[in-house]
C-alpha positions as CSV (number, residue, x, y, z in Angstrom):
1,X,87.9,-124.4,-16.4
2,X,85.9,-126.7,-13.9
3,X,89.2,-127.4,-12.4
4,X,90.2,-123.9,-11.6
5,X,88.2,-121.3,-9.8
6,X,87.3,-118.2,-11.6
7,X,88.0,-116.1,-8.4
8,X,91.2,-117.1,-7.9
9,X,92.3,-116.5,-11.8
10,X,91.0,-113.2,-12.1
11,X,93.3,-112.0,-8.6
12,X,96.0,-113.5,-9.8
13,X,95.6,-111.8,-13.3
14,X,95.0,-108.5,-11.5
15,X,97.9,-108.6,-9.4
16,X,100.4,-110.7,-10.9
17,X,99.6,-109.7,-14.9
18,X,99.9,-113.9,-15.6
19,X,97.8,-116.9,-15.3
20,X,98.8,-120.6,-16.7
21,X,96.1,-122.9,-17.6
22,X,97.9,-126.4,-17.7
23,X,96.8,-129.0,-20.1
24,X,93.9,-127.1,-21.2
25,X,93.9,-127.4,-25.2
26,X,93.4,-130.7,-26.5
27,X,96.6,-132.0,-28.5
28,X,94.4,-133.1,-31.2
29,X,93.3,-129.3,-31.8
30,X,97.1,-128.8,-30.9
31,X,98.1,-130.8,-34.5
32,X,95.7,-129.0,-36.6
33,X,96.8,-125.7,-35.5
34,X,100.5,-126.5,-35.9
35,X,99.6,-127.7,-39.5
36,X,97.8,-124.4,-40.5
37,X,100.2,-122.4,-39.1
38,X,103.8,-124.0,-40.1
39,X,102.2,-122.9,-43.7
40,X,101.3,-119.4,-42.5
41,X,104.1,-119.0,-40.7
42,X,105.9,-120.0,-44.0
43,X,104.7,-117.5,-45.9
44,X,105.1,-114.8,-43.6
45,X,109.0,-115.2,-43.6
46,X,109.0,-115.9,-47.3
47,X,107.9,-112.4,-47.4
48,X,109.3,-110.3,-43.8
49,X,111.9,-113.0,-42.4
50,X,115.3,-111.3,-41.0
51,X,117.6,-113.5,-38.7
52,X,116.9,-111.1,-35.8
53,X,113.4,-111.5,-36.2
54,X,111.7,-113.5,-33.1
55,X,108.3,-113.7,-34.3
56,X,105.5,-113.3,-36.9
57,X,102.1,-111.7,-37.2
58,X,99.2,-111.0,-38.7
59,X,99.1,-115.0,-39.8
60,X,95.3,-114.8,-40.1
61,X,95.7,-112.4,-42.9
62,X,94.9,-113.9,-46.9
63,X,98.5,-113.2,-47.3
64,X,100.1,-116.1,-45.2
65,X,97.0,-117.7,-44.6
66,X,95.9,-118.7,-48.2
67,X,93.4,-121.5,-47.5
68,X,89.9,-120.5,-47.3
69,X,89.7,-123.3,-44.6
70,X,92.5,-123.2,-42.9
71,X,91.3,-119.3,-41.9
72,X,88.5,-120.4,-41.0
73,X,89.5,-122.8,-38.3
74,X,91.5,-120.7,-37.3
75,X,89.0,-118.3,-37.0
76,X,87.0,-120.5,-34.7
77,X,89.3,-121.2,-32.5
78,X,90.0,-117.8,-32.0
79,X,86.1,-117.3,-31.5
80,X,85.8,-120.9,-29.7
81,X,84.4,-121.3,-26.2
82,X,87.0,-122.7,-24.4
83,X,89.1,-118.9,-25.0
84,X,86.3,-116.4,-24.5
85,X,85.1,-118.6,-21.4
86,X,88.7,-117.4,-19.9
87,X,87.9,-114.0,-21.6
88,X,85.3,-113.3,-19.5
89,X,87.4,-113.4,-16.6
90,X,90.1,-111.7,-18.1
91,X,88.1,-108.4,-18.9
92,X,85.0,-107.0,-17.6
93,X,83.0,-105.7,-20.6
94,X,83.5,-106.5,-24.5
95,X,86.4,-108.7,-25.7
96,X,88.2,-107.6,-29.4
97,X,90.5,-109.8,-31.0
98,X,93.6,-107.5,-32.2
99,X,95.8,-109.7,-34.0
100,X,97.9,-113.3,-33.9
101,X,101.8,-114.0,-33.6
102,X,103.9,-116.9,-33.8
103,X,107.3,-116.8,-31.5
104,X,110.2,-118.7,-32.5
105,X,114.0,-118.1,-32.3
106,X,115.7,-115.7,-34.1
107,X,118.2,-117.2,-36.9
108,X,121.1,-114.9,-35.5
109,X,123.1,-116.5,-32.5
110,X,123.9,-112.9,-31.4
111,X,120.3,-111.8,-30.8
112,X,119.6,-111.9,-27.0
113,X,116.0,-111.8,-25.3
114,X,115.3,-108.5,-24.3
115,X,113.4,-106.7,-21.6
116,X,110.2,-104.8,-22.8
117,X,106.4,-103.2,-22.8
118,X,104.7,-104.0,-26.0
119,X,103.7,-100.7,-26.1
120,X,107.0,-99.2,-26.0
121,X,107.0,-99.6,-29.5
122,X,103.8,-97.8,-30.5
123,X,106.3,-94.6,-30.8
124,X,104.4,-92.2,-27.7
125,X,106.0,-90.8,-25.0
126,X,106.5,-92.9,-21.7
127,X,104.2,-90.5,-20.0
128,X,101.3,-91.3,-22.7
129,X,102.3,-95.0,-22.7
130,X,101.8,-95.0,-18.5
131,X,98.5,-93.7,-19.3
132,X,98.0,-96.0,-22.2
133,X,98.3,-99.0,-20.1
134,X,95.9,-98.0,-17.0
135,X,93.2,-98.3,-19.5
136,X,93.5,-99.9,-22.8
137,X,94.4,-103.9,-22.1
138,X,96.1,-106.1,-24.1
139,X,96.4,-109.8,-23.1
140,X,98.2,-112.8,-24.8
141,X,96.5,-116.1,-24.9
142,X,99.6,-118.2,-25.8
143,X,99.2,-121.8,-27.1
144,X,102.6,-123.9,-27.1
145,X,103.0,-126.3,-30.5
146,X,106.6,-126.7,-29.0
147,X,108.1,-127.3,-25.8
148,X,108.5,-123.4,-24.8
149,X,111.1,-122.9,-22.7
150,X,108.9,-120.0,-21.1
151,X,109.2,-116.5,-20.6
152,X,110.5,-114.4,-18.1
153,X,108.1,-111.4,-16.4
154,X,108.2,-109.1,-13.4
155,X,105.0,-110.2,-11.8
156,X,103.1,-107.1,-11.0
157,X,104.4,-104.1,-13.7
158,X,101.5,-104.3,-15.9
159,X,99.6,-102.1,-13.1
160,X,102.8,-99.5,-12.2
161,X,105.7,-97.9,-14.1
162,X,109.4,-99.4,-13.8
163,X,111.4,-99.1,-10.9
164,X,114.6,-97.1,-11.6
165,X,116.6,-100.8,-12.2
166,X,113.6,-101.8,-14.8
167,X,113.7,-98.8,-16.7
168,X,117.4,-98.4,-17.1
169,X,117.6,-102.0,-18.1
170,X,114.9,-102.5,-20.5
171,X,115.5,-98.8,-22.4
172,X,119.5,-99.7,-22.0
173,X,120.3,-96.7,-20.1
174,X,123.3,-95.9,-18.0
175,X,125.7,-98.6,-19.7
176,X,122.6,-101.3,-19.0
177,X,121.7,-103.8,-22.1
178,X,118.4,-105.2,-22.0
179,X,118.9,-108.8,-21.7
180,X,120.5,-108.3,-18.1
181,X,118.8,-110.0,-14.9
182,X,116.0,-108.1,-13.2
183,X,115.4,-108.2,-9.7
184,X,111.8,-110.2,-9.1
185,X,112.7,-112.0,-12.2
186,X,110.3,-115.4,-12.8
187,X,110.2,-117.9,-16.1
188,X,106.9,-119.3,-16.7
189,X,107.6,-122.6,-18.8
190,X,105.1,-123.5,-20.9
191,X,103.9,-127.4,-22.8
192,X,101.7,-128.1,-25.7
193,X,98.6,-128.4,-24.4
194,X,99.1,-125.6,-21.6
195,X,97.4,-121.7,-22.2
196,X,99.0,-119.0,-20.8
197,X,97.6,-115.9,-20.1
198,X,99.5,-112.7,-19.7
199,X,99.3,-109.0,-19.8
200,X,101.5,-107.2,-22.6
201,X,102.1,-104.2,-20.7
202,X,104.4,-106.4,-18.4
203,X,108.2,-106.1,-18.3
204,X,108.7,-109.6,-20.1
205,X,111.0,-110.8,-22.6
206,X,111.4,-114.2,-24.2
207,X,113.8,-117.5,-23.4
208,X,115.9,-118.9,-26.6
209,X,117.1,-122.1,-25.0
210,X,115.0,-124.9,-26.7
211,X,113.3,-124.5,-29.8
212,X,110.2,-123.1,-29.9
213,X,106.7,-122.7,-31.7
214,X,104.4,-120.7,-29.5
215,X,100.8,-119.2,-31.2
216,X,99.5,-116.1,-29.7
217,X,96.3,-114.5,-29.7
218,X,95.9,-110.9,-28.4
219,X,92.4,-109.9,-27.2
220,X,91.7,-106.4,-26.1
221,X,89.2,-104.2,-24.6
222,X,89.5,-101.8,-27.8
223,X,88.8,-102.7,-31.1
224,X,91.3,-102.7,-34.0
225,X,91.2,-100.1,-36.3
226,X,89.7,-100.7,-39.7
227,X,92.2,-98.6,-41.7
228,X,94.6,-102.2,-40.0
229,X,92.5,-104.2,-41.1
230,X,91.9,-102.9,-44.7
231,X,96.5,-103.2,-45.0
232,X,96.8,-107.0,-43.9
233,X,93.3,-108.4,-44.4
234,X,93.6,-110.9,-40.9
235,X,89.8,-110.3,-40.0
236,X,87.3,-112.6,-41.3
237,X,85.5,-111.0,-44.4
238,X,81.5,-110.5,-45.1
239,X,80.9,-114.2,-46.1
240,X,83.2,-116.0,-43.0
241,X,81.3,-115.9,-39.8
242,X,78.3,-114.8,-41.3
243,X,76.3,-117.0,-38.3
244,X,78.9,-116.8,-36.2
245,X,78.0,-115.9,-32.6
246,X,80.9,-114.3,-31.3
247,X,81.2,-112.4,-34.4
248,X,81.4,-109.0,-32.1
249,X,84.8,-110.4,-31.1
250,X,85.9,-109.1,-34.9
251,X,84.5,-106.0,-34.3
252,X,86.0,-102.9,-35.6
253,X,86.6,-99.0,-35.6
């Protein structure tokens, strides 16, 4: 973080909805995440894999997660310095962690990336999901184990709605499919070792060209819901982080 100025990443997130922190996890934390979560990841398509899937979640839960210490390195790393430093620039009062994902390929050759709002598929109208977004933020700190090949945003639509071209496009109407080019299209690429940052009320979709292994953590200004918690079990329990400092981070409602 000494390298980057604080300013200048929390503009960039504001107007753009990205940032990309190069080099900034050390590969030997790199190695120990990819070996906890190849195992969670295993289990979780043991259990919910389809060949159109093109990623998992919940990984911290005692369901895909099974080692008492592989949760709780994860757990720290969620919780470590080196993430809630960037948090702090990212939002301006408390920090929540929601949930993790791991993004990979889908099995079926026929299964294109596709333009969309994570919260387009939280089932409320688009006028309620507009709303949604102006105040309840959701941000992915994505860690490459893989070579990503990156994804593609429009810089700029996690603050406004779509444009007529965006909409059409990402919701497939009037003859559109959602994979289609968008005007002010970017790819961010991404390495081991490199963070991204990004808002998941952009208009973003994924890139399927080289595998990939990507680990995402979602932070929010909310906190998840207990009832959530309670079905997949991914928060630490009453004897993991008992002196755990950032233990509001696991906060819940």
């Amino acid at each position: 973080m000494n390298e980057v100025i604080p300013s200048k990443v929390k503009s960039q997130l504001e107007t753009l909805g990205y940032y990309l922190f190069p080099n900034y996890i050390p590969m030997d934390t790199l190695r120990i995440l990819k070996d906890i979560l190849l195992r969670s990841n295993a289990e979780w398509c043991k259990e919910l894999n389809h060949p159109k899937n093109v990623n998992s979640a919940y990984l911290t839960s005692t369901k895909f997660t099974k080692d008492k210490k592989d949760r709780e390195t994860l757990f720290q790393f969620i919780a470590s310095d080196a993430l809630l430093e960037i948090g702090k620039i990212v939002f301006d009062g408390p920090m929540y962690f929601l949930n993790t994902q791991i993004f990979f390929n889908p099995e079926d050759p026929n299964k294109l990336p596709y333009w969309h709002r994570d919260i387009q598929y939280m089932g409320i109208p688009e006028e309620k999901q507009f709303e949604r977004i102006q105040k309840d933020f959701v941000w992915h700190f994505r860690i490459p184990l893989e070579k990503d090949p990156g994804i593609w945003m429009v810089p700029g639509t996690q603050k406004r709605w779509d444009t007529e071209e965006e909409r059409n496009i990402r919701l497939e109407l009037e003859g559109k499919k959602n994979h289609e080019d968008l005007s002010n299209q970017i790819l961010i690429p991404h390495n081991p070792g490199d963070l991204l940052v990004f808002s998941a009320h952009l208009v973003h979709k994924g890139n399927y060209d080289t595998n990939r292994f990507s680990f995402d953590i979602l932070y929010t200004n909310f906190p998840e819901k207990k009832e959530t918690a309670d079905h997949w079990n991914h928060f630490p329990n009453n004897n993991e982080f008992k002196t755990q400092e950032n233990h509001s981070l696991f906060h819940l409602v």
